[in-house]
LOTINU-167618 format. One record per residue (C-alpha): residue in one letter; z, x, y. Coordinates in steps of 0.25 Angstrom, whole numbers, plus 5000, padded with zeros to 4 digits. Layout:
N
R  zavex    c3    c1    c2
R      A     Z     X     Y
...
***
This chain:
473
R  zavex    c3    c1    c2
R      X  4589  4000  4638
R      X  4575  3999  4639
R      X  4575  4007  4653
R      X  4582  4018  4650
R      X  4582  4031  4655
R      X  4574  4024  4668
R      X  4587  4022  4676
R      X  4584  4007  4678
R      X  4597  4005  4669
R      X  4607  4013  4678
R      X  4605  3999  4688
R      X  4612  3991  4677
R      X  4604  3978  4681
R      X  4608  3965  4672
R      X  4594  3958  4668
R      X  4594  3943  4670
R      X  4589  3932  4662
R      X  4580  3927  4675
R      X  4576  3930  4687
R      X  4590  3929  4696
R      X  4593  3940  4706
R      X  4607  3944  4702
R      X  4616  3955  4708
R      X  4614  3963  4693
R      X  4598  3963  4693
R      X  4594  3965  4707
R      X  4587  3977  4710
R      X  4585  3981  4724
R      X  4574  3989  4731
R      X  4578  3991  4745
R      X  4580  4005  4748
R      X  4584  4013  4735
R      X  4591  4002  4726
R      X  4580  4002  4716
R      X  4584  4016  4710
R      X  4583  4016  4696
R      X  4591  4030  4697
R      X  4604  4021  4703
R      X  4615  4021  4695
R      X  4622  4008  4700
R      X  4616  3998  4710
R      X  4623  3998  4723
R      X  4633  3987  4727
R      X  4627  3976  4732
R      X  4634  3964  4739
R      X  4625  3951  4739
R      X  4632  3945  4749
R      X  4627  3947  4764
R      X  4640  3950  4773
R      X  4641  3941  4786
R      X  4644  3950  4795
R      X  4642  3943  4807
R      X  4647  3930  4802
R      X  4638  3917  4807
R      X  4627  3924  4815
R      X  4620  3911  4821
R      X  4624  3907  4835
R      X  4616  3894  4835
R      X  4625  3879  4836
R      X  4628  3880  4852
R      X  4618  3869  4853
R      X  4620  3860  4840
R      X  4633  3860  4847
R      X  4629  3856  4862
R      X  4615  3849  4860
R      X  4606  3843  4852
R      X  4592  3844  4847
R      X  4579  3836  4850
R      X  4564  3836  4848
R      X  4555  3835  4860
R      X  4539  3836  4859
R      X  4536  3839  4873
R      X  4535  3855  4879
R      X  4545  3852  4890
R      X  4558  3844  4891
R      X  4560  3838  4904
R      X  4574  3831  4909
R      X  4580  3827  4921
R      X  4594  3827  4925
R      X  4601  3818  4935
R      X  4603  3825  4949
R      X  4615  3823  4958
R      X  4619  3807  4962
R      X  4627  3811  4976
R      X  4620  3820  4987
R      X  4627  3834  4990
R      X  4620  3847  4998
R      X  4628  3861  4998
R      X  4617  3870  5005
R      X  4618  3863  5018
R      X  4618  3872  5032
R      X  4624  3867  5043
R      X  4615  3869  5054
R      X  4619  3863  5065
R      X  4634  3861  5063
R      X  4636  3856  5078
R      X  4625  3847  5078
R      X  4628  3841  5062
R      X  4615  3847  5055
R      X  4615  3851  5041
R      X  4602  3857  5034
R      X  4600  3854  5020
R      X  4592  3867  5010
R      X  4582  3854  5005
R      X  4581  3840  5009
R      X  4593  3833  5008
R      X  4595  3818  5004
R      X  4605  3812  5016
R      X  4602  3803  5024
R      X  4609  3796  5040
R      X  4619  3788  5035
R      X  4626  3798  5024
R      X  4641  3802  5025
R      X  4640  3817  5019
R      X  4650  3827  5018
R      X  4647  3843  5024
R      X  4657  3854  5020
R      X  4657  3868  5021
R      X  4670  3876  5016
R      X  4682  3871  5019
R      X  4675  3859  5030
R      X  4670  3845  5025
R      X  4664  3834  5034
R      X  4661  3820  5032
R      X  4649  3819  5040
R      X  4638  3807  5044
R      X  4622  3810  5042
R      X  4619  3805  5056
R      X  4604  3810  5054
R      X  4594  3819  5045
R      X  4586  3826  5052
R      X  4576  3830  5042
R      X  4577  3831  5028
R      X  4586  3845  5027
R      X  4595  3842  5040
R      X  4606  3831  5044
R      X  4615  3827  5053
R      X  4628  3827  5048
R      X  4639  3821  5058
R      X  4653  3824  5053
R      X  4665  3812  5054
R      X  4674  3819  5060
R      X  4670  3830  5069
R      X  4659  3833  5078
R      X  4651  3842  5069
R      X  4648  3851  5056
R      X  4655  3864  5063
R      X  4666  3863  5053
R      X  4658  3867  5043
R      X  4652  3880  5047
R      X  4643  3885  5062
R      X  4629  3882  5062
R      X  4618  3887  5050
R      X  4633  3885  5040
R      X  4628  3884  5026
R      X  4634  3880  5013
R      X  4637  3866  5020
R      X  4638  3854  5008
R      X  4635  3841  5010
R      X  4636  3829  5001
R      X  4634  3813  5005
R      X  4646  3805  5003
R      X  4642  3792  5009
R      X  4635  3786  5021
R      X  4638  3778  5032
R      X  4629  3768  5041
R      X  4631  3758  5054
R      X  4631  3744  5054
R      X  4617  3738  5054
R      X  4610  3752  5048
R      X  4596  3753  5039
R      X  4590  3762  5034
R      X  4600  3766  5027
R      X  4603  3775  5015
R      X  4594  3787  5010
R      X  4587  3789  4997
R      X  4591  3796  4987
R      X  4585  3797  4975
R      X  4591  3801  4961
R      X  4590  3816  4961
R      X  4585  3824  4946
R      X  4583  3834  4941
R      X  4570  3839  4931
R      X  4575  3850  4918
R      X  4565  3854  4909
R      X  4563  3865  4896
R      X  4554  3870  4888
R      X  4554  3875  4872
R      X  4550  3888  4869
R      X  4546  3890  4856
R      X  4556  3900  4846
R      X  4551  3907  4834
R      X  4554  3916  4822
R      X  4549  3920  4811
R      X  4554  3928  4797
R      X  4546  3935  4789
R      X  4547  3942  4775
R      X  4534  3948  4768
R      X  4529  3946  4753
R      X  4536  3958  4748
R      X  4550  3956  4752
R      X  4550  3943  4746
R      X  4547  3947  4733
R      X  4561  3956  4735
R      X  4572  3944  4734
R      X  4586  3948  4737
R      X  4597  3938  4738
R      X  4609  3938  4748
R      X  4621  3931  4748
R      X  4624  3926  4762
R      X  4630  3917  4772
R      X  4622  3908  4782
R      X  4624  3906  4795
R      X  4625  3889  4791
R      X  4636  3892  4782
R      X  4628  3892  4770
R      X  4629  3905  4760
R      X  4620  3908  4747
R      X  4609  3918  4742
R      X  4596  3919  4752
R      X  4586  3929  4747
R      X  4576  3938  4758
R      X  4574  3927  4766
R      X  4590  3928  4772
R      X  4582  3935  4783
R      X  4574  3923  4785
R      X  4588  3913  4785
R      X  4593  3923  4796
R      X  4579  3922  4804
R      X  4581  3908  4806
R      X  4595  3908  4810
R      X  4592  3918  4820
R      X  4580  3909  4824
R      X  4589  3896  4825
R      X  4599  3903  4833
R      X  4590  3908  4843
R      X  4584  3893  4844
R      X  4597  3891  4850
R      X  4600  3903  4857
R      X  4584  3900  4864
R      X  4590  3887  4870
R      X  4602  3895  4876
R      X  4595  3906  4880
R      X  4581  3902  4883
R      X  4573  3905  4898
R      X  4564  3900  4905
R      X  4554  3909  4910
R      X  4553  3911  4925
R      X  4544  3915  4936
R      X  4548  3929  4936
R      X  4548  3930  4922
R      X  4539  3942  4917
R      X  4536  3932  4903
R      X  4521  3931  4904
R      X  4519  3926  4888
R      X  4512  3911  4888
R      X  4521  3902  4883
R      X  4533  3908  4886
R      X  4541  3899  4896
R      X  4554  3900  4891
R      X  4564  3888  4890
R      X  4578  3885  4897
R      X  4589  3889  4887
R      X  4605  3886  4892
R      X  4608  3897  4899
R      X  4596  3895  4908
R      X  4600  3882  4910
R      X  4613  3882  4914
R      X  4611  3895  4922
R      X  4600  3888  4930
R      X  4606  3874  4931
R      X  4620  3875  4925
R      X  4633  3882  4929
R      X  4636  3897  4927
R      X  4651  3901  4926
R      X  4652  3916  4927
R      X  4662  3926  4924
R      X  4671  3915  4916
R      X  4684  3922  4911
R      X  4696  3911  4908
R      X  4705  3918  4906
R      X  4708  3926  4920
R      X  4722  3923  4920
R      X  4731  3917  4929
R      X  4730  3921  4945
R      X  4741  3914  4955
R      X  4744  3905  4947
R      X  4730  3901  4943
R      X  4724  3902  4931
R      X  4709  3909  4934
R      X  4702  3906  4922
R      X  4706  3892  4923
R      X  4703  3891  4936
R      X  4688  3898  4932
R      X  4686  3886  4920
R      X  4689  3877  4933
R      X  4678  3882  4940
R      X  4668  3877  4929
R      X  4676  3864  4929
R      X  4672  3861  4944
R      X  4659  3865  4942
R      X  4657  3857  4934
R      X  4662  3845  4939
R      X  4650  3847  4949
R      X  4641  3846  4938
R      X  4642  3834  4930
R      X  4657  3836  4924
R      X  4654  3834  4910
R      X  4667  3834  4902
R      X  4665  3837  4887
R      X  4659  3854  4888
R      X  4657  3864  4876
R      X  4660  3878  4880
R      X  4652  3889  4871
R      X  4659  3902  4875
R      X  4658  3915  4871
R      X  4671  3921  4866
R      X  4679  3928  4878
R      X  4676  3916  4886
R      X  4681  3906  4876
R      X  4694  3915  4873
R      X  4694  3915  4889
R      X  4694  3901  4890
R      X  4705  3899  4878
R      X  4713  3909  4885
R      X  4711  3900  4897
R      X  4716  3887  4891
R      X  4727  3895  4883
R      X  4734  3898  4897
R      X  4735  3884  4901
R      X  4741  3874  4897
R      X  4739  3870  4883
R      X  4730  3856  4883
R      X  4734  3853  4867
R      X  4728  3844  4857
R      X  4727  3832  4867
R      X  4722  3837  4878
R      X  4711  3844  4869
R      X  4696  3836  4867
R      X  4686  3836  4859
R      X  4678  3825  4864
R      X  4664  3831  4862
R      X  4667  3833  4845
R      X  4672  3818  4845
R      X  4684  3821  4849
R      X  4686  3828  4835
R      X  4695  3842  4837
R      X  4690  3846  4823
R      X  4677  3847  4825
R      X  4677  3854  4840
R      X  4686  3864  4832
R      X  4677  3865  4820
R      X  4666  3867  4831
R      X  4673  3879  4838
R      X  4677  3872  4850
R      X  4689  3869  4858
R      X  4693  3859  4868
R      X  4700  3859  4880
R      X  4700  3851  4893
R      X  4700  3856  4907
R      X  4699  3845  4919
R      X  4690  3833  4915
R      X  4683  3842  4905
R      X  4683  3846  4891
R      X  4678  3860  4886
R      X  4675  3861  4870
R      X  4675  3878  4869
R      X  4670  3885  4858
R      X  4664  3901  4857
R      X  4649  3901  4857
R      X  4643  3912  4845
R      X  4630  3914  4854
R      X  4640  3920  4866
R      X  4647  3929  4857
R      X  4636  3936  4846
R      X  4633  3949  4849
R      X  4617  3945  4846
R      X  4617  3934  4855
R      X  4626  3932  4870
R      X  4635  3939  4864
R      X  4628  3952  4865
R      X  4626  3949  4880
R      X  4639  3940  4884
R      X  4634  3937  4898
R      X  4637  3921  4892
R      X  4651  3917  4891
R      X  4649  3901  4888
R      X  4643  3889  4892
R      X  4650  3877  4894
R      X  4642  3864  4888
R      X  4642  3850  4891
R      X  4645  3840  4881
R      X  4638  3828  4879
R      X  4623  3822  4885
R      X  4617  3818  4897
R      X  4607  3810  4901
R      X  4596  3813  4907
R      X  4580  3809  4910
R      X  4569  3813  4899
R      X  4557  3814  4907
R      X  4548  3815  4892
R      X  4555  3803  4887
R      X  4558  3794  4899
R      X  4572  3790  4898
R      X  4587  3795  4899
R      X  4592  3802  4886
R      X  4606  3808  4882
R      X  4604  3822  4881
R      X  4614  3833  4876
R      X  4616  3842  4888
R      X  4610  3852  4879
R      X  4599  3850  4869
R      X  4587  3857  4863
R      X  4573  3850  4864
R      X  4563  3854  4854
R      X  4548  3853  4851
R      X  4545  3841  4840
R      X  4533  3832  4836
R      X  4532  3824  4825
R      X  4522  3836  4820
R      X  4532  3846  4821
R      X  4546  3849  4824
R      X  4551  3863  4831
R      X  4565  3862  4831
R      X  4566  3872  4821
R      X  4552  3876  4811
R      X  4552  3885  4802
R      X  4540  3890  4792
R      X  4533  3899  4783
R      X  4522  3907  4784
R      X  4515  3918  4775
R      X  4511  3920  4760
R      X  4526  3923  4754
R      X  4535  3913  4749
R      X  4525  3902  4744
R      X  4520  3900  4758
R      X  4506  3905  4759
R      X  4500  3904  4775
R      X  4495  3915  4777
R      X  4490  3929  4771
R      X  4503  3937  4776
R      X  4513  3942  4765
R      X  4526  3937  4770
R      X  4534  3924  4774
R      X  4535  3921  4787
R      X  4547  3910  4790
R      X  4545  3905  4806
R      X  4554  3899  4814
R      X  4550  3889  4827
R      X  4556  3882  4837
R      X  4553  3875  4851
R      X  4565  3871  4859
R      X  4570  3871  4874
R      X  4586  3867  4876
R      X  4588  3856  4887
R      X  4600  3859  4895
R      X  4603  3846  4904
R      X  4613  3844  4913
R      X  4614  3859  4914
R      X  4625  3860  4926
R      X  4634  3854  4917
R      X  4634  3867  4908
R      X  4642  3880  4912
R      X  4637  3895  4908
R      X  4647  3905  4908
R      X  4643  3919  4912
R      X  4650  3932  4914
R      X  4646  3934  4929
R      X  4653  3927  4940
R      X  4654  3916  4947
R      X  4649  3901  4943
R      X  4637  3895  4945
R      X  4629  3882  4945
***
């Protein structure tokens, strides 16, 4: 052997007729491998364990919504208000003499029928005059005056319009009312990331054998670093519209250009409803089932709202074994009382999704565990998140940039796009290594951009549940 004597032949490599890495002719220099005074190579498995199985979180949103391109700075929509008119912060000022004093300007008009409850008392009352534009005179049917509900300066009085009424020969009559909105908008914010891997540490290949997160498996070299920097970046592009803020007055951010964005926690917590302290599975108490009777709550609230009958629960796992626990102590509802309306009405594919259906009231719920609630790196590490209930479907609503009524997923992300460039998801390479020569720095730099804002419509059809009490909304 032409290098004997120098201890190269105690590492037994098999030479190859071409350059192809094998597991028999690969000698390492990390650490102390490259030892010509080793007698035998260490063991070395090629194969990269997955020891944490599928790490992306990302899909909630392929799931929910859609994607779609927008070229302006800010997203503008309206939403439809309410069609009847109703007050529940009215004071009953003067209950002997039939005034009631409205927190704004209220709407009503001489002539209305309305009807004024507090607790357990209800009137059906005549608006006989107004006033001015926060006071009427509200004269009740059947009694002489409001005391029923409460003494003088009683607050917490509700009062809707049922009708009206008017004498023969009357003008004048009626009071506009115009078609109350409301104005939403967002704004992108602007994600990035980059890898980077210098000159030097390419010249180094080193193949590993590995699973990706898409399902895929083969051979990726050094830059496995860089497939795993833009999984991280695309699970945060979701995790950004979930999560994002907007910046607010008392906000100690002074960095221009920061403004933050409205992600779906902000949105529901703001204009949605929060259910705190959900735990299904309570048991039975006088005859009652309490977790039942808890999942009820949200039903009627949302019956306020604007009743919405196909919802996606994304739970994290206690509440989703909860909820199971829950339905296991009723009544079984079987394959027929079982739908799957919003996957076609295919049980397949709900089941190959994660999700199963059940029906409670006029609604249907489609459950399925939600990654993002449950790793340790993301909610999970925090867990003050137990789910979010979703709405199914699209809603129309008012573009105010394009002028006309669209059909909008409940959820959807808007991003920035021109015919000159598209920022969905861009990806490129600068440096002097790997044939890309932009500048005089010896390494590869792989960026990653994205500008994006999540429009949450409709949000008080949407449930966030917390682990605090109470519900609100």
């Amino acid at each position: 052997m032409a290098l004997a004597g120098t201890g190269a032949e105690l590492s037994h490599l098999t030479p190859r007729p071409n350059k192809t890495l094998f597991g028999s002719n690969y000698l390492s220099i990390a650490g102390n491998d490259f030892n010509f005074t080793k007698q035998f190579l260490p063991e070395v498995y090629e194969k990269e364990v997955e020891r944490y199985g599928n790490r992306t979180i990302s899909g909630f949103l392929s799931m929910v919504g859609a994607e779609m391109p927008m070229a302006s700075d800010e997203v503008v929509w309206s939403e439809q208000g309410r069609i009847h008119v109703a007050y529940d912060d009215v004071v009953g000022t003067d209950v002997s003499a039939n005034l009631l004093t409205f927190s704004a300007a209220h709407l009503l008009s001489v002539g209305d029928t309305i009807i004024v409850s507090k607790g357990g008392a209800t009137l059906k009352c005549y608006v006989s005059a107004v006033p001015s534009t926060t006071t009427i005179t509200a004269q009740p049917y059947t009694v002489a005056d409001l005391s029923s509900i409460g003494s003088d300066a009683v607050a917490g009085v509700k009062v809707f319009v049922y009708g009206s009424e008017y004498a023969k020969g009357s003008s004048n009559a009626g009071n506009k009312k115009d078609a109350t909105f409301t104005s939403f908008s967002n704004k992108p914010i602007i994600l990035r990331d980059k890898y980077s891997v210098n000159g030097s540490d390419t010249a180094q290949i080193g193949w590993v054998e590995v699973a990706t997160e898409a399902g895929t498996s083969g051979y990726l070299w050094y830059l496995k670093s860089e497939h795993e920097a833009r999984i991280r970046f695309e699970d945060q592009l979701e995790m950004a519209m979930i999560e994002a803020e907007k910046k607010a007055g008392a906000s100690a951010i002074s960095a221009a250009g920061i403004s933050g964005s409205e992600g779906l926690f902000a949105a529901i917590s703001s204009r949605g409803l929060v259910y705190n302290n959900a735990d299904f599975d309570d048991g039975i108490s006088n005859g009652v089932h309490v977790g039942l009777a808890e999942f009820d709550s949200i039903l009627q609230e949302l019956d306020k709202q604007g009743s919405i009958e196909e919802n996606m629960m994304f739970l994290d796992r206690a509440t989703s074994l909860s909820i199971d626990n829950m339905l296991a102590a009723q009544n079984s509802y079987g394959s027929g009382g079982t739908s799957y309306g919003v996957f076609n009405n295919s049980e397949e594919m709900a089941l190959n999704l994660g999700f199963s259906g059940f029906r409670r009231g006029s609604y249907d719920f489609y459950k399925t565990d939600w990654k993002y609630l449950n790793d340790s790196t993301t909610r999970g590490l925090v867990a003050d998140i137990e789910g979010v209930i979703v709405p199914a479907g699209t809603s129309t609503v008012y573009d105010q940039i394009m002028g006309k009524n669209i059909q909008r997923p409940f959820l959807h992300v808007r991003y920035r796009a021109s015919e000159a460039d598209d920022r969905r998801m861009k990806s490129w390479i600068t440096g002097s290594v790997g044939g890309n020569y932009t500048s005089d720095e010896d390494a590869m730099n792989v960026h990653f951009l994205s500008e994006r804002c999540l429009c949450v419509q409709a949000a008080n059809n949407f449930v966030l549940l917390k682990s605090t009490d109470g519900i609100q909304g």
